[in-house]
N, C-alpha and C positions, 0 to 999 in steps of 0.2 A: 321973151315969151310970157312976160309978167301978166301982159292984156289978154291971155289965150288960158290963162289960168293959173299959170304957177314957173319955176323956171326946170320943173321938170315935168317928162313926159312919159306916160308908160305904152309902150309897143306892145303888151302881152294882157289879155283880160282873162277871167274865167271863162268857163266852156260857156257858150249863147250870149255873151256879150261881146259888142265890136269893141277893139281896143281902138284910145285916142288915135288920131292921126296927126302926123308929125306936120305942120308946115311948110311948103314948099319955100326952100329958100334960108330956114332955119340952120344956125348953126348947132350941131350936136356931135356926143361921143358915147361911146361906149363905156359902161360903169358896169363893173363888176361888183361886187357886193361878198366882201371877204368869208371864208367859212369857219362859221362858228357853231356847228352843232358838233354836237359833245365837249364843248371847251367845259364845261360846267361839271363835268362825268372824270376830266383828269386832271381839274381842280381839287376834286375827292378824293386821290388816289394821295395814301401818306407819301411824306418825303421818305420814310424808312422804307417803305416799298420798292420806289422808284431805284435810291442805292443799291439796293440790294440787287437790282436785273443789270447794274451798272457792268460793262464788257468791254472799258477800253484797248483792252489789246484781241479784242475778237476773237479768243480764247474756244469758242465753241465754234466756229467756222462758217457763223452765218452771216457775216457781210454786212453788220450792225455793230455798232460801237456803242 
């Protein structure tokens, strides 16, 4: 798809724009695009924080270790 633009395609445009169309015949897959928002937010969270909610033995009965 090098000649059609790139070797990727996008299916979804902003509101009033047509998005590309994929060509017939093209081979493609589905790509998800892993979630990363707030990875940044529990980067900032102390390590002395995080031990301290630590509950290995689910002690409080909530289904969270």
């Amino acid at each position: 798809m090098l000649e059609l633009g790139g070797p990727q395609q996008q299916d979804r445009a902003i509101p009033g724009v047509e998005p590309k169309s994929i060509p017939a015949g093209a081979e493609t897959s589905v790509r998800t695009a892993p979630a990363v928002l707030g990875m940044g937010l529990i980067v900032g969270i102390p390590v002395a924080t995080l031990l301290a909610l630590e509950d290995p033995d689910d002690l409080d009965g909530d289904g969270v270790s």
